[in-house]
RONU-594921 format. One record per residue: residue number from 1; x, y, z of N, C-alpha, C, CB in turn; residue in three letters. Coordinates in Angstrom, 3 decimals. Glycine has a CB too. Layout:
! residues N
NODE   nutor        n_X        n_Y        n_Z       ca_X       ca_Y       ca_Z        c_X        c_Y        c_Z       cb_X       cb_Y       cb_Z   dolo
NODE     NUM          X          Y          Z          X          Y          Z          X          Y          Z          X          Y          Z    Ala
...
***
This chain:
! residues 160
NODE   nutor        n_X        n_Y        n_Z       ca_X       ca_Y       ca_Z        c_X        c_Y        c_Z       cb_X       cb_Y       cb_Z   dolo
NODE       1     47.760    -23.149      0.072     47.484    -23.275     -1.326     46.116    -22.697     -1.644     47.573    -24.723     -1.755    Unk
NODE       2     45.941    -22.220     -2.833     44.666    -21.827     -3.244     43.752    -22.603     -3.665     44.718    -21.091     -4.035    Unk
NODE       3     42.102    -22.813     -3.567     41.645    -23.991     -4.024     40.608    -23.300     -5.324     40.871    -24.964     -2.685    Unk
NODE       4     40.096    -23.798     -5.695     38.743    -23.314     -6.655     37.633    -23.072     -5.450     38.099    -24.742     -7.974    Unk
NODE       5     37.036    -22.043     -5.760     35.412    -21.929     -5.242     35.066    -22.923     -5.913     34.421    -20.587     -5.549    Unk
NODE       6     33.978    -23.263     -4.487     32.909    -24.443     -4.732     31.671    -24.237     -5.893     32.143    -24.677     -3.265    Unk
NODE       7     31.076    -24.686     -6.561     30.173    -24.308     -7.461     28.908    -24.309     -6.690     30.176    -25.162     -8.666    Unk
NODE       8     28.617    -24.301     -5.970     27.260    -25.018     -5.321     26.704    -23.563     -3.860     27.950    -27.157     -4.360    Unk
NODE       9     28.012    -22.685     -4.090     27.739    -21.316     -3.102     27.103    -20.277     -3.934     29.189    -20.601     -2.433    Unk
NODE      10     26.082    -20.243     -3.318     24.258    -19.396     -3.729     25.025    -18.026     -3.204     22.219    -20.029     -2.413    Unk
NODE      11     24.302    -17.028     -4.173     24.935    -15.575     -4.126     22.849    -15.419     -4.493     26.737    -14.913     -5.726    Unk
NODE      12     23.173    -13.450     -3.263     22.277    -13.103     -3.384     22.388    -11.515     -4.403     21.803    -13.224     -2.049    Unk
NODE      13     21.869    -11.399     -4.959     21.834     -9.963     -5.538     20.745     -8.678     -5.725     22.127    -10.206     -6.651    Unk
NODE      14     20.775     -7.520     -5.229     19.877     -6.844     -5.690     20.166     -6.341     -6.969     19.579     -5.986     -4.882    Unk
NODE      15     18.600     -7.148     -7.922     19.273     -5.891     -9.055     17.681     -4.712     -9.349     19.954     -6.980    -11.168    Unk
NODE      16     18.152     -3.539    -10.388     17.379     -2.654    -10.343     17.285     -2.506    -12.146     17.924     -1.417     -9.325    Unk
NODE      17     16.161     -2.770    -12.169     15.593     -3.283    -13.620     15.778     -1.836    -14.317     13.739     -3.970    -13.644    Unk
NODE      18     15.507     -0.557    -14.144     15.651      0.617    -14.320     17.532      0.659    -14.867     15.086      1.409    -12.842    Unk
NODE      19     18.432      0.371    -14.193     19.663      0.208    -14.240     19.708     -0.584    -15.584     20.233     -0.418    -12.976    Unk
NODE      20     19.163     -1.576    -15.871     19.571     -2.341    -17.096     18.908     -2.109    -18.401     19.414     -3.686    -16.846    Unk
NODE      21     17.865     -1.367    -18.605     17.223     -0.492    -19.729     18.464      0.721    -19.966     15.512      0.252    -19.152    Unk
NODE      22     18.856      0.677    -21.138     19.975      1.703    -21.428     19.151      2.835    -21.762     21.065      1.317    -22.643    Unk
NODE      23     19.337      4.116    -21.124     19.312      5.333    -21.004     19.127      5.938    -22.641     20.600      5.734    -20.173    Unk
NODE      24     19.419      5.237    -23.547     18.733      5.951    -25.225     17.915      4.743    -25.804     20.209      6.441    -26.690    Unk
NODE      25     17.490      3.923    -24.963     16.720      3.184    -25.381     15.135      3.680    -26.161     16.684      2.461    -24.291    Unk
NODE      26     14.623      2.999    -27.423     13.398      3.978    -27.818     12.131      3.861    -26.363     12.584      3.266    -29.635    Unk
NODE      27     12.165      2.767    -25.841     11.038      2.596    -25.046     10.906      3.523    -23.892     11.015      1.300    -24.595    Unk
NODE      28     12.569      4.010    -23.522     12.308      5.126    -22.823     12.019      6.656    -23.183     13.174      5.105    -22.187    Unk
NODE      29     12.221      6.820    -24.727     12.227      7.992    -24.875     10.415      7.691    -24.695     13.113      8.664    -26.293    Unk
NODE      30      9.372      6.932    -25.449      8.154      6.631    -25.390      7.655      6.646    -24.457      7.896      5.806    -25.763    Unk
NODE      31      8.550      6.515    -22.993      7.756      6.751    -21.566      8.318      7.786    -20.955      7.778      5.576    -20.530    Unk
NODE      32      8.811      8.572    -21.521      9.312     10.099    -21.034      8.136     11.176    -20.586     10.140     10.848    -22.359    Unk
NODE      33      7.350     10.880    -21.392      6.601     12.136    -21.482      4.872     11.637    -21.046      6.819     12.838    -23.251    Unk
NODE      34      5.248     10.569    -20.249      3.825     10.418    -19.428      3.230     10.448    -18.187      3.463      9.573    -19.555    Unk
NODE      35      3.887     11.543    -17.792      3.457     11.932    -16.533      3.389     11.187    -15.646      2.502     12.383    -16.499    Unk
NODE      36      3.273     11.371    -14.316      3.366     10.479    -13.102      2.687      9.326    -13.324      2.856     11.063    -11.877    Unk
NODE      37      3.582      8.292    -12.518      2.244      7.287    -12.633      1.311      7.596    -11.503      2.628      5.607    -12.521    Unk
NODE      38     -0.052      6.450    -11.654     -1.151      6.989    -11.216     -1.317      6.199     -9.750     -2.348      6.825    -12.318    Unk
NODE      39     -2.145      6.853     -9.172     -2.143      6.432     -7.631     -3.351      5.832     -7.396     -1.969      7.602     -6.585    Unk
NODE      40     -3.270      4.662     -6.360     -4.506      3.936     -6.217     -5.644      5.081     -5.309     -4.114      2.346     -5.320    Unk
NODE      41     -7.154      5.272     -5.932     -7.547      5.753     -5.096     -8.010      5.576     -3.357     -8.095      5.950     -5.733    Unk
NODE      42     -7.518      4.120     -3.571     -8.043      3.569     -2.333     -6.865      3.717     -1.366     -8.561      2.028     -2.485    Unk
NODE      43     -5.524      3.431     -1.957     -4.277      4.096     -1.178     -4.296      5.407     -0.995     -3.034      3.908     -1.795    Unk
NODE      44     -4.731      6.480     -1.118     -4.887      7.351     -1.032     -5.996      8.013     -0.174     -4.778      7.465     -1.950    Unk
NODE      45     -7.332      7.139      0.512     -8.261      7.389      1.149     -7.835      6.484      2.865     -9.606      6.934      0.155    Unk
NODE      46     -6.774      5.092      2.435     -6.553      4.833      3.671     -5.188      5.556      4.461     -6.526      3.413      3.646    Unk
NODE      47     -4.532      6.288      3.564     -3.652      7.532      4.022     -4.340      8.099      4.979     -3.324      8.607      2.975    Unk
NODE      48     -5.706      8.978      4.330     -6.424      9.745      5.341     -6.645      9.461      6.676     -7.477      9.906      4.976    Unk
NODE      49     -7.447      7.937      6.394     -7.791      7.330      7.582     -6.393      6.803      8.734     -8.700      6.070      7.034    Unk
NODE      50     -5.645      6.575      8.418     -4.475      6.573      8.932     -4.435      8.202     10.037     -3.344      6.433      7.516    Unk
NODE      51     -4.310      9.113      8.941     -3.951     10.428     10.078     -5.202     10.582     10.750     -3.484     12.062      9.370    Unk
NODE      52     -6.230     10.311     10.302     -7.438     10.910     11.331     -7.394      9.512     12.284     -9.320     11.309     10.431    Unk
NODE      53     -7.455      8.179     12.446     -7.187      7.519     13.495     -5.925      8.025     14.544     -7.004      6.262     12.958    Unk
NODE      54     -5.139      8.240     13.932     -3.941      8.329     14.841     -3.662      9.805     14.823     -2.628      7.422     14.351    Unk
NODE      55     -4.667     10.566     14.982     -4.429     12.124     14.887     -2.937     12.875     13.984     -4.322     12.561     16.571    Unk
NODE      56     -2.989     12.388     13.449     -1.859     12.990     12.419     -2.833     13.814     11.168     -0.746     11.478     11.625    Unk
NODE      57     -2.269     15.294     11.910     -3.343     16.456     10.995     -2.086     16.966     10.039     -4.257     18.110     12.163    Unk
NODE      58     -0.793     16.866      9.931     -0.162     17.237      8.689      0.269     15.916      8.098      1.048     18.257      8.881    Unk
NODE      59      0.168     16.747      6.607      0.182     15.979      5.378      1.679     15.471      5.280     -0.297     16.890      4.067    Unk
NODE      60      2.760     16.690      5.953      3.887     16.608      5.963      4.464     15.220      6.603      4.238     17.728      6.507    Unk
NODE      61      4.159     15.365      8.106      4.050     14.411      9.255      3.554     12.992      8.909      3.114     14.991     10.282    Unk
NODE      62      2.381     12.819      8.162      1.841     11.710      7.953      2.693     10.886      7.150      0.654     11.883      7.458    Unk
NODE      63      3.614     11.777      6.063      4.135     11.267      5.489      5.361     10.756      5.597      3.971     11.696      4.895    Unk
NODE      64      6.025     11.344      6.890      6.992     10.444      7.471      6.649      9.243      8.664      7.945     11.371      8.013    Unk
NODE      65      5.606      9.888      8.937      5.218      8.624      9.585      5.376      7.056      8.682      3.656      8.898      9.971    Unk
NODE      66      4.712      7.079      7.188      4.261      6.219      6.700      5.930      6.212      6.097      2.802      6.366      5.911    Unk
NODE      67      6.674      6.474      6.127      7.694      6.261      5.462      8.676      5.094      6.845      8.368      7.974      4.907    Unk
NODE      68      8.179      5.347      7.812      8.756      4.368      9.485      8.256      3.376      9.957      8.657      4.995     10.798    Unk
NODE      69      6.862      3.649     10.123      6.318      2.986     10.384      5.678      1.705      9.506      5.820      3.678     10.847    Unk
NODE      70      5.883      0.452     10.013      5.845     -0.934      9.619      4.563     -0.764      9.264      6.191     -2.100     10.627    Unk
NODE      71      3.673     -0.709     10.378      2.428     -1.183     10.591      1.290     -0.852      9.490      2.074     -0.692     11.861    Unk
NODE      72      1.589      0.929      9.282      1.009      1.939      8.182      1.075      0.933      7.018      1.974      3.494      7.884    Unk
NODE      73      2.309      1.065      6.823      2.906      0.319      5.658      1.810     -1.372      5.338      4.848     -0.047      6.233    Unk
NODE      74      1.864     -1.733      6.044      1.273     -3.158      5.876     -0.457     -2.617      5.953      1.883     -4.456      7.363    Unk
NODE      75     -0.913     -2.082      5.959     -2.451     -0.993      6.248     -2.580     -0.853      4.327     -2.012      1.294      7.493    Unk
NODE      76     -1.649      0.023      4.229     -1.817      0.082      3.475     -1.265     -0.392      1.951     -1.949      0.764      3.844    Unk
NODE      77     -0.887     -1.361      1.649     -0.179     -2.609      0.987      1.097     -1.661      0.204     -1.403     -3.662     -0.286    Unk
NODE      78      1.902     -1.314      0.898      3.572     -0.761      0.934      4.128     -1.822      1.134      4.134      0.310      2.059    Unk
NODE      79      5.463     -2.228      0.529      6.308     -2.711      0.751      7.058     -1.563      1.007      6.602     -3.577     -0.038    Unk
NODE      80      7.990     -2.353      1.958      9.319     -1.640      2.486     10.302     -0.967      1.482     10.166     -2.678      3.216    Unk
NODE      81     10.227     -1.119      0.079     10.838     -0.641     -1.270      9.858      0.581     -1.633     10.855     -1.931     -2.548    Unk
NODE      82      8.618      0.778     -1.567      7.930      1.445     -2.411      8.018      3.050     -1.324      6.280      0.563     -2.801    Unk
NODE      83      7.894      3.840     -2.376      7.779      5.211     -1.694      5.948      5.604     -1.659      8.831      6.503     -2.763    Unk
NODE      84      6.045      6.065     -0.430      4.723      6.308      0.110      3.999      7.823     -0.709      4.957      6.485      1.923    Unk
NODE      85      3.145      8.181     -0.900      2.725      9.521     -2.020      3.875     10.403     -0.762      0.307     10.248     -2.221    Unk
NODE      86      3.941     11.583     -1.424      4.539     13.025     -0.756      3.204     13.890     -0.137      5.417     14.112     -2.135    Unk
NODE      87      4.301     14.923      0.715      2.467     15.728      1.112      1.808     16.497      0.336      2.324     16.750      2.270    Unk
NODE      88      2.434     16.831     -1.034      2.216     17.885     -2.052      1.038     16.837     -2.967      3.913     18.468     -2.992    Unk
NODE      89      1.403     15.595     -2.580      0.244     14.999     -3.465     -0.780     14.429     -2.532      0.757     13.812     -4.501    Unk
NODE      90     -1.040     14.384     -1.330     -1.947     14.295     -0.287     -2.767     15.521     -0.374     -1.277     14.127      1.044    Unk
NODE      91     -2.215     16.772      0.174     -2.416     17.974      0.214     -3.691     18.237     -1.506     -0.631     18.745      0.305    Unk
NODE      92     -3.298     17.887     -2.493     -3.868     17.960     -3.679     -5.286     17.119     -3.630     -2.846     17.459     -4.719    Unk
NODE      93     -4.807     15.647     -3.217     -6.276     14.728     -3.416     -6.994     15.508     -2.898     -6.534     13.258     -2.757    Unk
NODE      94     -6.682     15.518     -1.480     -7.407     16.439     -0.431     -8.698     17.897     -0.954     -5.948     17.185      0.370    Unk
NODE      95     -8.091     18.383     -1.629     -8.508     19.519     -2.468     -9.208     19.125     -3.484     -7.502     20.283     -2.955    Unk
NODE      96     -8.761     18.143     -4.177     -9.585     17.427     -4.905    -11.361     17.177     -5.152     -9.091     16.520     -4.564    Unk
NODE      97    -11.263     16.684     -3.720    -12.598     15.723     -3.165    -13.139     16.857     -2.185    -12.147     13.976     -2.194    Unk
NODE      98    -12.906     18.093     -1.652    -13.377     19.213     -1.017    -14.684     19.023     -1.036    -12.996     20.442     -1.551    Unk
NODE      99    -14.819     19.515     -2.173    -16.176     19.436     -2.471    -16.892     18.462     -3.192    -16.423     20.363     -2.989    Unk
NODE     100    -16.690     17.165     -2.758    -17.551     16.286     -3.117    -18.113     15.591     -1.771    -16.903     15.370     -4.109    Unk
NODE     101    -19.416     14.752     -2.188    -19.583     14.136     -1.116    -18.833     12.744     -0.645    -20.784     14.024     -1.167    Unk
NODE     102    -17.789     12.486     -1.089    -17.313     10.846     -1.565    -17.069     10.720      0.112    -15.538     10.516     -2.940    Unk
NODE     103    -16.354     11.646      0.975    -16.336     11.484      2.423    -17.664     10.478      3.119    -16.391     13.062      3.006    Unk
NODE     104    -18.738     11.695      2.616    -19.690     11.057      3.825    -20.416      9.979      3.201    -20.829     12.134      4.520    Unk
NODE     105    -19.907      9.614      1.919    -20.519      8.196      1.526    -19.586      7.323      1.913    -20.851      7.938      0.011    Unk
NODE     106    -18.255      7.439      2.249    -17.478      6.290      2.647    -18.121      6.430      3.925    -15.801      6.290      2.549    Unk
NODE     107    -18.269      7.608      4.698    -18.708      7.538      6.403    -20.154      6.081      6.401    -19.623      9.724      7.061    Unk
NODE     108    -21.509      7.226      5.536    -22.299      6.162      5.565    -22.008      5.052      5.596    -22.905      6.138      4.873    Unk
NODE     109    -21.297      4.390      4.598    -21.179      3.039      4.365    -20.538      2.090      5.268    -20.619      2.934      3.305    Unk
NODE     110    -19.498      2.692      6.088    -19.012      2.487      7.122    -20.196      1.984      8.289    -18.259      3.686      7.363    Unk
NODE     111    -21.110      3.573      8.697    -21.966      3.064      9.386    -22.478      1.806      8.922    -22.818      3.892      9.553    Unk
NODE     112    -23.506      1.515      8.018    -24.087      1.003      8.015    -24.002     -0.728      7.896    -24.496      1.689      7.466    Unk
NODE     113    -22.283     -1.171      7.779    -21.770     -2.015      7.562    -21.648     -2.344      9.352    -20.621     -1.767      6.508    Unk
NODE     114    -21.608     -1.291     10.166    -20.993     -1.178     11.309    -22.792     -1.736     12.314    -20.110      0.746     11.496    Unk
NODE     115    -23.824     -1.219     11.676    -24.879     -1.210     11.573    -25.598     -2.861     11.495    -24.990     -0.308     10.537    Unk
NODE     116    -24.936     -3.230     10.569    -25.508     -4.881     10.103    -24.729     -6.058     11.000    -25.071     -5.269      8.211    Unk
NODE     117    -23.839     -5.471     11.694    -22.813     -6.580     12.377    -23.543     -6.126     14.078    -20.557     -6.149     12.046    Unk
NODE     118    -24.274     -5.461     14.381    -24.544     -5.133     15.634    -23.126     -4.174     16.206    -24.874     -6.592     16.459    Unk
NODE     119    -22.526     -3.409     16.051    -21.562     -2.982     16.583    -22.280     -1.307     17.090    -20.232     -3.139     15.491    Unk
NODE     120    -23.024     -1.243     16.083    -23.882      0.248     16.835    -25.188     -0.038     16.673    -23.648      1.904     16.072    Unk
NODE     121    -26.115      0.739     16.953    -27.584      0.488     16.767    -28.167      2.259     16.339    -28.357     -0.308     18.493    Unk
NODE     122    -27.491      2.501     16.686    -27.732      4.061     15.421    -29.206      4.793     16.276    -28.389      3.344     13.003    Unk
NODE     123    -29.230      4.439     17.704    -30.398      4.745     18.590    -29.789      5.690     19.504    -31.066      3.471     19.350    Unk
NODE     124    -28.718      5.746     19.753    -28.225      6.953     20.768    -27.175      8.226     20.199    -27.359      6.165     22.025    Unk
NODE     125    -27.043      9.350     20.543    -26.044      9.572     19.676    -24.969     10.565     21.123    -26.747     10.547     17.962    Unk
NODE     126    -24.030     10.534     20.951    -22.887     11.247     22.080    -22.352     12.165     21.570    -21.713     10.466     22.607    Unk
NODE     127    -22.067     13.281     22.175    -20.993     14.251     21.522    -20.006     14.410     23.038    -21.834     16.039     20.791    Unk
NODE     128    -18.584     14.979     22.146    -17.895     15.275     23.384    -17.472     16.364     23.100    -16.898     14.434     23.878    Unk
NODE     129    -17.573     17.643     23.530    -17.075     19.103     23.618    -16.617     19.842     24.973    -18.155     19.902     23.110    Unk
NODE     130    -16.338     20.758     24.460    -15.408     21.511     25.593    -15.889     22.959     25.790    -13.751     21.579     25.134    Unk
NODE     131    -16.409     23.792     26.490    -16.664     24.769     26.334    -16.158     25.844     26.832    -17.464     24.715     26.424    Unk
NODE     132    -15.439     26.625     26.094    -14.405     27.517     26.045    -15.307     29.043     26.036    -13.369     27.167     24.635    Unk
NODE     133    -14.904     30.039     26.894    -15.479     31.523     26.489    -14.728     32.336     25.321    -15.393     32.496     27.812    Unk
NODE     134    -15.543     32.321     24.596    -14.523     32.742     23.579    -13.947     34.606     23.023    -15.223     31.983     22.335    Unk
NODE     135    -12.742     35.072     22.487    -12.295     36.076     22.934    -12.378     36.522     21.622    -11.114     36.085     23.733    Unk
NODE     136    -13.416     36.503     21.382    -13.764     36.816     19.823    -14.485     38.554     19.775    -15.142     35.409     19.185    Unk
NODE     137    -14.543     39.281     20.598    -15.153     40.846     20.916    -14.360     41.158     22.269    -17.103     40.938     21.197    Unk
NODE     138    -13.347     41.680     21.381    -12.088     42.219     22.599    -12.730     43.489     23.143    -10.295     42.692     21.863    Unk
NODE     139    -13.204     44.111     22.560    -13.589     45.752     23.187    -14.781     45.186     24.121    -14.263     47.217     21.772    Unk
NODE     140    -15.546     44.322     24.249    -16.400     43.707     24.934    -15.627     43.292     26.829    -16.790     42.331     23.813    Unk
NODE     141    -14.722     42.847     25.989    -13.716     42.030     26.587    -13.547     42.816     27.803    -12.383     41.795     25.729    Unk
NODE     142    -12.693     44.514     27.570    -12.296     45.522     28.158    -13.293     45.689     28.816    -11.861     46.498     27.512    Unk
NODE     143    -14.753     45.980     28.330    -15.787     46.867     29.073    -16.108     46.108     30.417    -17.225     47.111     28.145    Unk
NODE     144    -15.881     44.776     30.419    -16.306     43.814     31.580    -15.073     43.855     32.506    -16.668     42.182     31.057    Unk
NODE     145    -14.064     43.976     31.873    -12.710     43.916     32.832    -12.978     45.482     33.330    -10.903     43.579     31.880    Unk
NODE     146    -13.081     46.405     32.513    -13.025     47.702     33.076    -14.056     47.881     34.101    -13.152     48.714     32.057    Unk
NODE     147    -15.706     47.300     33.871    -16.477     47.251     34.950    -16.494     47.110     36.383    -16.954     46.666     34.725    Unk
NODE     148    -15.483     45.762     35.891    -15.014     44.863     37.347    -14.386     46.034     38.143    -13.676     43.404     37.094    Unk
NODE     149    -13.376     46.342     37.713    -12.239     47.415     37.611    -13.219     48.296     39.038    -12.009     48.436     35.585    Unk
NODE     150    -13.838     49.401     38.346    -14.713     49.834     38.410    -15.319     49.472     39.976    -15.292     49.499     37.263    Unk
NODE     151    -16.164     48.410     40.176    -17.246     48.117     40.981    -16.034     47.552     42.814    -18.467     46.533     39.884    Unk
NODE     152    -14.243     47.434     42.187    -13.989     47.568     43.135    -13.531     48.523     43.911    -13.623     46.989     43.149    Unk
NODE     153    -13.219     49.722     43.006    -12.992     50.673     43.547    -14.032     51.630     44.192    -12.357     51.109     42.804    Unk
NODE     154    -15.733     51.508     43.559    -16.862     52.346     44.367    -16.756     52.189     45.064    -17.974     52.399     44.397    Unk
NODE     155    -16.962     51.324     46.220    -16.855     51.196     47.628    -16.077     52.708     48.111    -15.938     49.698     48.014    Unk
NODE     156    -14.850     52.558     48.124    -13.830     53.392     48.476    -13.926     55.025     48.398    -12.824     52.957     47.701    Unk
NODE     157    -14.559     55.197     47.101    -15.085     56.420     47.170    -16.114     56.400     46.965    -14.681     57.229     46.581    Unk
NODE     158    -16.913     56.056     47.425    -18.188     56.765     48.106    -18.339     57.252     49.417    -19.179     55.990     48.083    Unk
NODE     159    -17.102     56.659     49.913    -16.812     56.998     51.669    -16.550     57.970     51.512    -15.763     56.370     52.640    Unk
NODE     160    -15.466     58.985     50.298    -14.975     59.826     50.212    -16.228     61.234     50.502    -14.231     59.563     48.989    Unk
***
């Protein structure tokens, strides 16, 4: 036999608020024409820091990263719903701020926060490099290979 559903069984639903604003509504024609919305600048500077910690040098890359990864996401206050910027709008901030100093005032400030907690003492400084010969004067390049060239074959004829 068939019975009635119980009244008391909880239903879950996604709904999408976009879906229930009707499509000739005036409020949408009024938000048609206002351009993207706007991006936090601070979401947008811990993007950076994201790829330069974790060596992620494309804009492309970074941005699937942050589209997978949990962790990014919670870094930078994403929910698992929200879409992360694209690289066309990374790529732009980026260009943006070129030429400003806003970098090395976040750097400073960094230090110096880093500075007040004892974590550095700003008394030694390290670099780490690599030193490569570089192949930047090719005809240079030749004259030393050709020399070499050269200094093994005198021997041989001079006996001649």
């Amino acid at each position: 036999m068939l019975r009635d559903r119980p009244q008391t069984q909880s239903e879950l639903e996604g709904v999408c608020i976009d879906e229930l604003v009707p499509s000739d509504h005036l409020l949408r024609k009024v938000d048609r024409h206002n351009g993207r919305p706007a991006l936090n600048p601070t979401l947008m500077f811990k993007l950076l820091l994201v790829g330069y910690l974790f060596g992620i040098r494309s804009e492309r890359q970074l941005n699937r990263e942050v589209q997978i990864n949990v962790a990014y996401r919670w870094f930078l206050g994403l929910n698992l719903t929200n879409t992360a910027p694209d690289a066309s709008t990374l790529s732009q901030n980026r260009r943006r701020f070129n030429d400003s100093d806003v970098y090395q005032q976040i750097f400073d400030a960094v230090v110096v926060q880093t500075m007040k907690r004892n974590l550095v003492s700003g008394t030694g400084l390290y670099t780490d490099s690599t030193h490569l010969k570089a192949n930047a004067n090719k005809g240079k390049w030749v004259k030393a290979q050709a020399l070499s060239e050269w200094q093994a074959y005198e021997p041989k004829t001079s006996a001649l």
